[in-house]
MARZA-185363 format. One record per atom (N, C-alpha, C): x negated, y negated, z negated. Coordinates in steps of 0.2 Angstrom, whole numbers, plus 2048, in hexadecimal, padded with zeros to 3 digits. Each point is the difference from the previous one (the first is absolute). Layout:
# MARZA-185363
XYZ/...
***
This chain:
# MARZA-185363
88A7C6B4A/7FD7FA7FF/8027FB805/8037FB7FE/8017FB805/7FA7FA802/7FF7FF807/7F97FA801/8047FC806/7FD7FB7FD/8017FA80A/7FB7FE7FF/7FE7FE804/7FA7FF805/8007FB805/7FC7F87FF/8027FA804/7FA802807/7FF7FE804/7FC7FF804/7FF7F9803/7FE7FA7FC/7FE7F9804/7FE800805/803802806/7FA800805/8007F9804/7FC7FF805/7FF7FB806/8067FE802/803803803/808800805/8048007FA/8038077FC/8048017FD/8008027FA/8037FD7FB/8008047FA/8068077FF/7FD8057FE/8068067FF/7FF8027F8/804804801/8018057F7/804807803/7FC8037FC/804808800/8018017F8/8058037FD/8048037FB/800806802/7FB8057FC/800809800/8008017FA/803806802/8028067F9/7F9804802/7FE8007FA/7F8807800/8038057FD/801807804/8028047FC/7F8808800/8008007FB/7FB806801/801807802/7FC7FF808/801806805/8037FE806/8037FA801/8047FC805/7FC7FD803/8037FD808/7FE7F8802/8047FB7FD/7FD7FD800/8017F77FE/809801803/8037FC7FB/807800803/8017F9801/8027FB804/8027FB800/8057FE800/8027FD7F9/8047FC7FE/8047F9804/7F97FC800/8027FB806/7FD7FD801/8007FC807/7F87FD803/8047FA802/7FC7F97FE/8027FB802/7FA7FB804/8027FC805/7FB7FE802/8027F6802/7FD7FD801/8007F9802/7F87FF804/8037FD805/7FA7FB804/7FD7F97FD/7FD8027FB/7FF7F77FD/7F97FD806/7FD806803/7FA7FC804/7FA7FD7FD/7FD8007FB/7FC7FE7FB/7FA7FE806/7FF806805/7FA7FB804/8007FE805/8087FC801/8007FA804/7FA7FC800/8017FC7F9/7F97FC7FD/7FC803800/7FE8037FC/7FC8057FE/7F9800804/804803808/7FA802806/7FF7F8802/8057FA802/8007FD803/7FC7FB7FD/8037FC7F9/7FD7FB7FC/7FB8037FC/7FF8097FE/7F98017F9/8047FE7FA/8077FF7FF/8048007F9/809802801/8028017FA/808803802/8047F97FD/8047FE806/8037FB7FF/8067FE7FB/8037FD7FF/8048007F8/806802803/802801808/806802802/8008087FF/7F8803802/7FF8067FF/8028037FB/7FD7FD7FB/7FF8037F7/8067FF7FD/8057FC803/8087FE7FD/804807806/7FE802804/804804804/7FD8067FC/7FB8027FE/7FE8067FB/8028027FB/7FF7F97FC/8027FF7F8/808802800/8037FE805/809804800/800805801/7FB804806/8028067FF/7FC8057FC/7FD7FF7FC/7FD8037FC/8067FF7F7/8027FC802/8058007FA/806803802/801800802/807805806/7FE8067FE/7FC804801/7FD806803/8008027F7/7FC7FC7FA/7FE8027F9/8078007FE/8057FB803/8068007FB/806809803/7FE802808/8048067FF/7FB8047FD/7F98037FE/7FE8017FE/8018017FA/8027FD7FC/8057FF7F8/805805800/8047FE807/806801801/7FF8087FF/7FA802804/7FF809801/7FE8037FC/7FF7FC7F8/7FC8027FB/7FA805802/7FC7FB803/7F9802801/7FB8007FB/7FC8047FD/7FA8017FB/7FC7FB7FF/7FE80280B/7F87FA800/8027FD807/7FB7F9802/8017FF805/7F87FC802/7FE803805/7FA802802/8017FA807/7FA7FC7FF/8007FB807/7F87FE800/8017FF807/7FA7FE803/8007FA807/7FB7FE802/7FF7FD804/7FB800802/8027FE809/7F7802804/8007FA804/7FD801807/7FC7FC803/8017F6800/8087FF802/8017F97FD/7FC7FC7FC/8038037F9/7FF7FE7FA/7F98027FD/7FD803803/7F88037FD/7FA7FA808/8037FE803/7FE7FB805/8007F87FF/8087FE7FC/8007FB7FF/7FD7FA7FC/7FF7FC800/7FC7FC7FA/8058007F8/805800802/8037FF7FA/8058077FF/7FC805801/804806800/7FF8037F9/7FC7FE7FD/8008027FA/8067FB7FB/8007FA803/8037FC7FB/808803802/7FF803806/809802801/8038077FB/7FB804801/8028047FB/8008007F7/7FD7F9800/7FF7FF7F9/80A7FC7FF/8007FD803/8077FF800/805803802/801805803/8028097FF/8007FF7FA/7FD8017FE/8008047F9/8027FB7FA/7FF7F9800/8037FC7FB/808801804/8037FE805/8077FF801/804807801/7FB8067FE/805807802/7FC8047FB/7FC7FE7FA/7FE8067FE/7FA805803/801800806/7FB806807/7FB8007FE/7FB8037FF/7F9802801/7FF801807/7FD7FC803/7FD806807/7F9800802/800808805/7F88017FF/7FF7FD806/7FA7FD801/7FD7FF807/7F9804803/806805806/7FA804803/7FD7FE803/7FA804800/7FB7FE805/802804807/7FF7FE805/800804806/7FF8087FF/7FC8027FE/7FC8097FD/8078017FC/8017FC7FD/8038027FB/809801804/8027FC804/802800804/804808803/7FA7FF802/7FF807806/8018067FC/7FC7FE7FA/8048077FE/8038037FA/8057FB7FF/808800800/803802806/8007FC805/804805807/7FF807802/7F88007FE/7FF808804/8028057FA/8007FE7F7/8048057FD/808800800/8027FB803/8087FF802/803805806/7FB800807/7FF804806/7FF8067FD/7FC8037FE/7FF806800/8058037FA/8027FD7FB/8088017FD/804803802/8027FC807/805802804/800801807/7FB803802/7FE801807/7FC8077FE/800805806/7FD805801/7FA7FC805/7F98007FA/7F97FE803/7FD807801/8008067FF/7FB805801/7FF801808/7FB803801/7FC802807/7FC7FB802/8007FC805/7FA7FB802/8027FA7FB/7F97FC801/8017FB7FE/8037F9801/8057FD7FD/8057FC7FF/7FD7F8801/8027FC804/7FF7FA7FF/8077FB7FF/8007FF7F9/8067FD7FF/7FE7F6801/8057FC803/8007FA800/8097FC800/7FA7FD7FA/8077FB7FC/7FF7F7804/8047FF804/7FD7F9803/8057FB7FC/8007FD7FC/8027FA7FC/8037FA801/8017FD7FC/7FF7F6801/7F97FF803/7FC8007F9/7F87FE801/7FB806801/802804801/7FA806801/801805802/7FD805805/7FF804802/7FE8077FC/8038047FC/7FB8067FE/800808804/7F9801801/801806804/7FC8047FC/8038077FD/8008067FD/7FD805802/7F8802800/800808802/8018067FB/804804800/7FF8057F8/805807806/7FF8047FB/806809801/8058007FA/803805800/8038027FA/7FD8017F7/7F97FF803/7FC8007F9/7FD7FA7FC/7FD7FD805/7FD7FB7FE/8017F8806/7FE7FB800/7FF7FA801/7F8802803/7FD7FF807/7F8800801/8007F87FF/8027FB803/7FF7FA802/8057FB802/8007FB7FB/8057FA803/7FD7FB800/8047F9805/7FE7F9803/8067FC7FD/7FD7F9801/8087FA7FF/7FB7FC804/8057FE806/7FD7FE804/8067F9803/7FC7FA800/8067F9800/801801806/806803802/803801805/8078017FF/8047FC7FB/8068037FE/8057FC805/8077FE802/8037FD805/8027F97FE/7FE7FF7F9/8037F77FF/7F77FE802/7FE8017FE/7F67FF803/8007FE808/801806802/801800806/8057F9803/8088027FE/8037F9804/7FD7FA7FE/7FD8007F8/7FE7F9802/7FA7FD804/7FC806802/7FA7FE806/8017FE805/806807804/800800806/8087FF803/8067FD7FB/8077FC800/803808804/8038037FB/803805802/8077FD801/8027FA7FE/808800802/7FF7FC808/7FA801802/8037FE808/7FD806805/8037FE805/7FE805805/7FA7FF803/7FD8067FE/7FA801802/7FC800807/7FB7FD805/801802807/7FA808800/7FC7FF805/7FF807800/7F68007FD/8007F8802/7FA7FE7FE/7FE8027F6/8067FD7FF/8007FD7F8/8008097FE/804804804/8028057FD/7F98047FF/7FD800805/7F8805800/7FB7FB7FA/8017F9802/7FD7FF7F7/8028017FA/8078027FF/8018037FC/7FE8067FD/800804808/7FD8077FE/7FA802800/7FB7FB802/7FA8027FE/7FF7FB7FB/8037FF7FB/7FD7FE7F9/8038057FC/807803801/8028067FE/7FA805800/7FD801805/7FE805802/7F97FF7FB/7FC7F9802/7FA8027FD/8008017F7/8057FE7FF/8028027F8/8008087FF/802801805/8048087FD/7F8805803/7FC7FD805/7FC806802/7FC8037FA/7FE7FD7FC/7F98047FC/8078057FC/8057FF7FC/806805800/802807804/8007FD806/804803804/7FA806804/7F97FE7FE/7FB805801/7FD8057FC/8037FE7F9/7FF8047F9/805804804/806800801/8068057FD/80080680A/7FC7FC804/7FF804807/7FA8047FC/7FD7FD7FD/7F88057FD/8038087FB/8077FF7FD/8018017FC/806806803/8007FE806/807807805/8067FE7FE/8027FA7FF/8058007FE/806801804/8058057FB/807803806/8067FF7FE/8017FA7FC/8057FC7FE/8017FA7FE/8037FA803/8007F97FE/8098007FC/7FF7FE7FB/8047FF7FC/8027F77FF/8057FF7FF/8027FA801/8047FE7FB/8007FB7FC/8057FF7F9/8017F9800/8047FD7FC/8027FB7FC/8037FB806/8047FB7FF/8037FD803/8037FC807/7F8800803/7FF801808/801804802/7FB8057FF/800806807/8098007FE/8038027FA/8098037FF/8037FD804/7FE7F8800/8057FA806/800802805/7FA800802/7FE803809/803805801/8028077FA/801805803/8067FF7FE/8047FD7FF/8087FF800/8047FC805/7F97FD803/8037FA806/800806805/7FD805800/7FB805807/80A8047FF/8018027FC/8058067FF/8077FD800/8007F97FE/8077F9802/800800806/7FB7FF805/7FF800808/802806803/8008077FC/802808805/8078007FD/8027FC7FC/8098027FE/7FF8017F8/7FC8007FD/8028047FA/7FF7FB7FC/8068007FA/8027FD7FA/7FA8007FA/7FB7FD7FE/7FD8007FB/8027FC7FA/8008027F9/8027FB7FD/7F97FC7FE/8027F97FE/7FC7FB7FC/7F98047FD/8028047FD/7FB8037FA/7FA804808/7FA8027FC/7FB803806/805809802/7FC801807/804802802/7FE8097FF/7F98027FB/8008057FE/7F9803805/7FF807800/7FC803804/8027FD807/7FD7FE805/80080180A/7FA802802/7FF802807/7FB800800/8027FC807/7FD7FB803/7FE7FA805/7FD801806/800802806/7FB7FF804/7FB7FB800/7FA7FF802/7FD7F97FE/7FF7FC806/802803806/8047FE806/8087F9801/8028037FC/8057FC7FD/7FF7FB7FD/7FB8007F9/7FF7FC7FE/7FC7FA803/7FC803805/7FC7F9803/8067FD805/803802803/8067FE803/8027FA7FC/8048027FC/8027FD7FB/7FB7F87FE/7F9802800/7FE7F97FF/7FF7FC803/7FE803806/7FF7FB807/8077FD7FF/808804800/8037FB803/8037FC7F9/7FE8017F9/8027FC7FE/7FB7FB7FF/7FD800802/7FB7FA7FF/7FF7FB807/804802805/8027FD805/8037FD7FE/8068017FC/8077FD7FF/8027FA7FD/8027FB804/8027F97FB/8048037FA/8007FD7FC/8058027F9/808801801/8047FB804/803802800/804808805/7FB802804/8008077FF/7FF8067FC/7FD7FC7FB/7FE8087FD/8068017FB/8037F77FF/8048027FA/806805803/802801806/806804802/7FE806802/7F88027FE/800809800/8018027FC/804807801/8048037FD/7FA8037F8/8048017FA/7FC8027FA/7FA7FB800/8007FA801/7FA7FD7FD/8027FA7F8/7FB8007FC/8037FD7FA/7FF7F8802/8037FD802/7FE7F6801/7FD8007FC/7FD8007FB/7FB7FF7FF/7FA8017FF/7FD807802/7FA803804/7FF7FC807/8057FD803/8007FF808/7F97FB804/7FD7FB7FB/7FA800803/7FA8027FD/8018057FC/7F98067FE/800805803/806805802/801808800/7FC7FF806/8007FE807/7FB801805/7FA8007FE/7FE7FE7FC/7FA7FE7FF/7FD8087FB/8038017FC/8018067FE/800806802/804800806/801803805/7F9803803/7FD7FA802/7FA800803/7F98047FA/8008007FA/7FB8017FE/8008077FF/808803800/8008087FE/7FD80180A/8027FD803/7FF803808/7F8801801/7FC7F97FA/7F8801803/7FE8067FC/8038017FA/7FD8067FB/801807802/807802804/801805805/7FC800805/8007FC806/7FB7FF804/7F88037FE/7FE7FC7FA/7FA8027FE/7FD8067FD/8048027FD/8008077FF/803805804/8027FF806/802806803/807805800/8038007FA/8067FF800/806801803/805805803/8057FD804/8077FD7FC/7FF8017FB/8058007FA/8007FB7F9/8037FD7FF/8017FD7F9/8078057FC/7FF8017F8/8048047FA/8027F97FC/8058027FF/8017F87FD/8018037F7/7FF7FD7FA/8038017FA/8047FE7FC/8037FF7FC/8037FC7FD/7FC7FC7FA/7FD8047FC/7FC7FF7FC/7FB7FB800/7FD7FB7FC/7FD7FB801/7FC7FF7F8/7FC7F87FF/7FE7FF7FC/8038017F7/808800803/8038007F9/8018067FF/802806803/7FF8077FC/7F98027FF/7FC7FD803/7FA8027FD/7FC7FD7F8/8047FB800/8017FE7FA/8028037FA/806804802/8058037FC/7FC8087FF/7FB801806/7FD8077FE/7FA8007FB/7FD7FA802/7F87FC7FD/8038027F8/8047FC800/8048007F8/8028077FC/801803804/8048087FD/7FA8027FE/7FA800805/7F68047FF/7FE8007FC/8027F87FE/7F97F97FC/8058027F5/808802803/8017FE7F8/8038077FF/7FB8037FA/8028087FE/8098037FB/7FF7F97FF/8077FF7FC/806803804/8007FC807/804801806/802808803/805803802/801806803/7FC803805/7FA805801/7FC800806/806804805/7FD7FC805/807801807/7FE807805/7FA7FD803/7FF803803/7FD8087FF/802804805/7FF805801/7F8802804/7FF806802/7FA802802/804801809/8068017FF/803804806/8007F8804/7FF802807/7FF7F9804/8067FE803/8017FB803/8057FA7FF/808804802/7FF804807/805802802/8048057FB/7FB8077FF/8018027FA/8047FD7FA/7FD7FA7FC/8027FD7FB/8077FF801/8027FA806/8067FF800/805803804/7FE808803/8068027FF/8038047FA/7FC8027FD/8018047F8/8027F97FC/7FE7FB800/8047FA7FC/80A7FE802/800803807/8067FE805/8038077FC/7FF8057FF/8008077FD/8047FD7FA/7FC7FE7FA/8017FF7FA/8057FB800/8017FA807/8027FB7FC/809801802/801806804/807801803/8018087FB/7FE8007FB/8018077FB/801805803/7FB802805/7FF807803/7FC8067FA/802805801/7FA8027FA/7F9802808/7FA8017FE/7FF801804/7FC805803/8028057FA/800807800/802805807/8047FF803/803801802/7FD7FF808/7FF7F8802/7FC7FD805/7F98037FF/7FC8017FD/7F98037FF/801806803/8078087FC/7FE804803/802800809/8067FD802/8017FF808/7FA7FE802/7FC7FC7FE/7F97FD803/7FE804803/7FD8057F9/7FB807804/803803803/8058047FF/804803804/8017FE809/8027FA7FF/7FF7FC808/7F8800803/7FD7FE7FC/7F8800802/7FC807803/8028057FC/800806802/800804805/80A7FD801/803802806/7FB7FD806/8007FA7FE/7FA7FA806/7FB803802/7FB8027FB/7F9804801/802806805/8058047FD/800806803/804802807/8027F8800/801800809/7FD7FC803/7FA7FF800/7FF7FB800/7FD80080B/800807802/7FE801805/806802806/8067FE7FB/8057FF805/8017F9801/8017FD7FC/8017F77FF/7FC7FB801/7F98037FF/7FA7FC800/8007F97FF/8047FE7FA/8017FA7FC/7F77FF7FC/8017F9800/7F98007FB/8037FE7FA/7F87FC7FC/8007FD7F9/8067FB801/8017FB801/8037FB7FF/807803801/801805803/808802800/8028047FA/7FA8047FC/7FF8057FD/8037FA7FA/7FB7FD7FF/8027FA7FB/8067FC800/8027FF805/8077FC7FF/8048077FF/7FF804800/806807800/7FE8007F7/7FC8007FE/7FF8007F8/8027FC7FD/8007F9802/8057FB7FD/808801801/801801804/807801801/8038057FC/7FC8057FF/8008077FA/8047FD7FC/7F97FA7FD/8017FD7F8/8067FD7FF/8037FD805/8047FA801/808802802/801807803/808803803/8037FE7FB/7FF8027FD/8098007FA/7FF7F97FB/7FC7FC802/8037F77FA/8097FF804/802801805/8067FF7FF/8058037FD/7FE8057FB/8038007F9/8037FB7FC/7FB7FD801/7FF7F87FB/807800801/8057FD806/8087FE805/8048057FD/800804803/804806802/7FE808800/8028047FE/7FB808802/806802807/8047FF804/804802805/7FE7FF804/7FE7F9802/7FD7FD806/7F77FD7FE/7FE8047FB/7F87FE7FE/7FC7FE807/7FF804806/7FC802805/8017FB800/8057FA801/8027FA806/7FD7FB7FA/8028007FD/7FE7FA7F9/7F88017FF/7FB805800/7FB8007FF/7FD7FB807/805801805/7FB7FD806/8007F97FE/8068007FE/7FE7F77FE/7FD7FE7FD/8008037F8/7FD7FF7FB/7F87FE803/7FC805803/7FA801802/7FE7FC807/8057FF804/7FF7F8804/7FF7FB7FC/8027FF7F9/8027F87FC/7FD8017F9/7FD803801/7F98027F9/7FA7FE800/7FF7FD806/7FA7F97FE/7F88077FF/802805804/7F88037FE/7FC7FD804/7F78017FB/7FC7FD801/7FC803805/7FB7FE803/7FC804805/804803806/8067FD802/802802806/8037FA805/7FE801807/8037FE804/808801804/8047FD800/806800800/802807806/7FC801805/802807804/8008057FA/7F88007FB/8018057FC/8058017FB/8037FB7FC/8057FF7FE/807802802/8017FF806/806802803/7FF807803/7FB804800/800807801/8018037FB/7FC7FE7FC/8028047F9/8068027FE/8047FA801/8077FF7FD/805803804/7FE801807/803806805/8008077FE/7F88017FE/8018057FD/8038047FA/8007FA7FB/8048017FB/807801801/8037FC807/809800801/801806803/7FA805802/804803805/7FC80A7FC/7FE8007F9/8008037FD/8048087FD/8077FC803/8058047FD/8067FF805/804805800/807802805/7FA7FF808/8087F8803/7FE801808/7FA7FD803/7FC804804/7FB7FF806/8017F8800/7FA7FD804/8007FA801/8047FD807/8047FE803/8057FF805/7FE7F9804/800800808/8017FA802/8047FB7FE/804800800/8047FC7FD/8017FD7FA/7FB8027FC/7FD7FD7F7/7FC7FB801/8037FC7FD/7FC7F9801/7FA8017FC/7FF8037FB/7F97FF7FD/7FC806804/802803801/7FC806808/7FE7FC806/8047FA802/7FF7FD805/7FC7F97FE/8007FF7FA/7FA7FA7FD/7FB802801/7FC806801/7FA803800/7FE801806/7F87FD803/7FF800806/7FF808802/8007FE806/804807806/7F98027FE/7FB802803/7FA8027FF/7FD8047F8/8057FE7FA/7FD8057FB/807803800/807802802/8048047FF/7FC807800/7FE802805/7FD806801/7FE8037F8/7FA7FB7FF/7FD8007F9/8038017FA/8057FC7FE/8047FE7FE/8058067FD/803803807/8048057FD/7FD807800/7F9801800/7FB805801/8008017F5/8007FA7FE/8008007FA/8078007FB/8017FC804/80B8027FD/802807800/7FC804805/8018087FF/7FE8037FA/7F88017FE/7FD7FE7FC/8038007F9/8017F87FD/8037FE7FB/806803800/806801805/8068037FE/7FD8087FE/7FB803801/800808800/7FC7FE7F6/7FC7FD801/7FD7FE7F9/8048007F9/8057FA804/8058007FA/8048077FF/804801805/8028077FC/7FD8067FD/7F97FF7FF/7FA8037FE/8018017F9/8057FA7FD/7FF8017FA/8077FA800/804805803/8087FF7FE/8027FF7FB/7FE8037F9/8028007FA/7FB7FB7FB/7FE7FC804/7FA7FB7FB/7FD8007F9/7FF80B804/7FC8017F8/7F8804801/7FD7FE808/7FB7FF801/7FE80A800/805801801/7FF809800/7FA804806/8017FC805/7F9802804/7FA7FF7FF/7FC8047FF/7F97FE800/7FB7FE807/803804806/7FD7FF805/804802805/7FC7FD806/803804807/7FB801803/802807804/7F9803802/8037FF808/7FF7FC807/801800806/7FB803804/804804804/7FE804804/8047FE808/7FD7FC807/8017FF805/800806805/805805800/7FF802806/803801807/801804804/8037FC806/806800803/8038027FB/8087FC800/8048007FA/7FC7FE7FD/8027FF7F9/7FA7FC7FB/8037FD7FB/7FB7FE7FB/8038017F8/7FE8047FD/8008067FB/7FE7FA7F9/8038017FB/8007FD7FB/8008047FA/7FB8007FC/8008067FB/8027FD7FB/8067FE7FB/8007FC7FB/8008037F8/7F87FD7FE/7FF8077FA/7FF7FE7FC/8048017FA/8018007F9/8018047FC/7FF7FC7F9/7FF8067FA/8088017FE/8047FB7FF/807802800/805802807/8068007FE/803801807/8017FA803/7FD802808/8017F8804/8057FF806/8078067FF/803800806/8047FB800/8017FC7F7/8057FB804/7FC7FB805/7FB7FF7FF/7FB7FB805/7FF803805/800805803/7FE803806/8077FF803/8058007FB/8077FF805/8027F9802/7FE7FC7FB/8007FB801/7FC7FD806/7F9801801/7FC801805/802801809/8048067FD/802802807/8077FD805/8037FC7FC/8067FB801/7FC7F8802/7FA801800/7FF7FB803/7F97FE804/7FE808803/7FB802807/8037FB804/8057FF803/8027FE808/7FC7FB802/7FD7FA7FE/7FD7FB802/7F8804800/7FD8027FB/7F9804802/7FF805807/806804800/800807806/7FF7FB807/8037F97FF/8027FC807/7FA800800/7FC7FB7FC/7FB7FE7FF/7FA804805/8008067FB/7FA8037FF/800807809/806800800/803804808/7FF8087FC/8028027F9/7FF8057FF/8048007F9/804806801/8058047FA/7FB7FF7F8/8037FC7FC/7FD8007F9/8058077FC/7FC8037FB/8018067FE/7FC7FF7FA/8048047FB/8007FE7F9/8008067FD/7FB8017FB/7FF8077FD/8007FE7F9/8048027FB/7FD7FE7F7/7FC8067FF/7FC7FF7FB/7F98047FD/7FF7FF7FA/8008047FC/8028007F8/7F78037FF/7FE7FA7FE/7F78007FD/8007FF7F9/7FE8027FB/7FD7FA7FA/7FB7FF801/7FF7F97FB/7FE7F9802/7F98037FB/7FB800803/7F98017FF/7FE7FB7F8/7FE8047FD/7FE7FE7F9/7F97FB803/
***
């Protein structure tokens, strides 16, 4: 089923075009966006001005007519704090819909908040502490307490960066005076908030929608790196950085800001200001980190939708975000996944049962399980040089719930599955910081002895039984068929493990039936 999804918001109007497939993440088809500003006025005058509503009215007709173009089913829009403030916000949207057709809903702030938090928790790995997600806006602040289960508690709070410029004149340079007023009116807005979510142990701030994404593409334009226009996906931010960032851009006459590198000119006299409110909500919460999302009010829309109408394909799964989209990355490059499941266990196993030589934890255990699932999509390309093509495939698969170091380990893992060790001289070996190499190829050992576990991709080993002794590590691989093609297979590809583990792997077939 195909949807788009408008978001009217304050600052900018967007759309997303996804394909809902049942058992998938949302696939996005295309995401368009325009700066109309709706709360220039809005904050300033208390109404949207007719240059406002004429810059809207275009791109909402832009937007509906490639929407045609995509043969979309339905097209789902909304609007928030602007237009839900303005005197004449309702009469805007009523003309929407006379000059375009559009229905659109007008949320409430609640309502708001939690379309973003079932957008976040979509596509972010929420489980363990709890989560403070914050979406700062045109006109509103929303800050999000929930886990991977539920939503405990949201705020909308008038704190969004067009509000703000037009109080405290974001497009001029601020002295140091002006600036601490700024902050503590940030600040008195956000305490009764920011003392819920401290009451509440919060051990992750989550950051979405089209500020915090500025700021964090301005942060990574400034260290060298290329981001494109679109948001720039999982980061995780020091919060250190970010108050850097505010102090000097809010120091800066304009024409300054416009010649740092990765800034959009037209955020240039809000993003400081922006800058500064994610800086008081880390600050206040304790925090050394901001996660950034991609996700925002408009997929949350698109999922509200999928819950709300039974007609629709139900999408989601039970398994949690990371799980989900690597088994949808599985499905969407025709792997079977047969195959990945049994090297899972097999790998996992090996892992447990050495676990007193390597002394890896959970989070290694876990990216060694994904990489399982995921070695051979470079199928999809070529089966000769699959190893290399899966790296790339699984760097440029858009999975959900991961941070770009984890993304890039994985996909190490997946290159270096099959034939040669990992080499100094490999640029994808040398992408990956020095500090998890060790790590890294503790589990490339692992996964290369895994897969030839089950060299004949017909899942003939039932188990491995590991025994560590002291100059050797003994593999008992035991099935109810015969398993020496696998144990041969197996043994052509110990060298990176023995290095690893500082002990000869040794490999026994054991011919068991398989227990009624």
């Amino acid at each position: 089923m195909r949807l788009a999804a408008i978001d009217i918001g304050s600052n900018s109007i967007h759309m997303i075009v996804v394909d809902a497939v049942p058992g998938r993440d949302l696939r996005i088809v295309a995401r368009e966006k325009d700066m109309a500003r709706l709360g220039d006025s809005a904050f300033a005058e208390g109404h949207l001005s007719a240059s406002a509503q004429a810059r809207a009215l275009s791109s909402i007709a832009r937007f509906l007519e490639l929407a045609r173009r995509l043969e979309v089913e339905s097209v789902l829009a909304s609007a928030t704090s602007a237009v839900r403030e303005a005197g004449n916000g309702k009469a805007f949207l009523a003309l929407v819909r006379k000059q375009t057709g559009l229905s659109v809903s007008l949320l409430s702030g609640q309502e708001e908040a939690r379309l973003i938090y079932l957008a976040v928790r979509d596509a972010m790995e929420l489980k363990g502490p709890t989560s403070l997600v914050v979406d700062v806006g045109g006109g509103s602040t929303e800050l999000i307490l929930g886990d991977a289960t539920s939503m405990r508690w949201a705020e909308s709070l008038p704190l969004g960066v067009l509000r703000l410029n037009a109080r405290f004149q974001g497009d001029r340079a601020l002295g140091k005076r002006k600036r601490r007023a700024l902050r503590e009116h940030v600040r008195g807005l956000l305490a009764d908030g920011l003392r819920r979510a401290r009451g509440a142990r919060t051990g992750r701030v989550v950051g979405t929608a089209g500020t915090v994404n500025a700021v964090v593409r301005l942060l990574l334009a400034e260290e060298g790196f290329l981001v494109e226009p679109d948001t720039p996906g999982v980061q995780r931010i020091p919060a250190d950085a970010i108050h850097e960032l505010s102090e000097r851009m809010l120091g800066m006459p304009m024409a300054d800001r416009l010649d740092l590198p990765g800034l959009d000119p037209a955020r240039a006299d809000t993003l400081g200001l922006g800058a500064l409110v994610v800086d008081e909500v880390l600050a206040g919460v304790g925090v050394s980190e901001i996660r950034t999302c991609r996700a925002a009010v408009r997929e949350g829309m698109v999922l509200d939708y999928l819950a709300t109408h039974p007609e629709t394909p139900a999408r989601r799964s039970t398994q949690d975000v990371r799980e989900r989209s690597v088994r949808d990355a599985v499905a969407r490059y025709g792997d079977t996944i047969a195959h990945g499941e049994q090297v899972s266990r097999l790998a996992l196993a090996l892992f447990d049962g050495t676990r007193a030589l390597h002394r890896l934890g959970a989070p290694e255990r876990e990216l060694l399980h994904f990489a399982a699932l995921l070695h051979d999509v470079g199928h999809h390309v070529e089966q000769r040089r699959h190893h290399k093509h899966s790296y790339y495939l699984v760097r440029n698969a858009e999975l959900q719930g991961f941070d770009p170091e984890e993304i890039e380990q994985v996909a190490v893992l997946c290159r270096y599955h099959r034939r040669g060790a990992p080499k100094d001289d490999h640029e994808e070996w040398t992408d990956v910081a020095a500090k998890a190499r060790p790590r890294l190829r503790t589990l490339i050992g692992i996964l290369r002895v895994a897969d030839g576990l089950d060299r004949g991709h017909a899942a003939t080993v039932d188990e491995v039984e590991v025994s560590v002794r002291r100059q050797a590590v003994v593999l008992r691989v035991v099935g109810s068929d015969a398993v020496e093609l696998d144990v041969w297979g197996a043994r052509n590809k110990v060298d990176v493990l023995e290095e690893c583990l500082g002990r000869r792997v040794e490999l026994e077939a054991v011919r068991r039936p398989r227990r009624r």
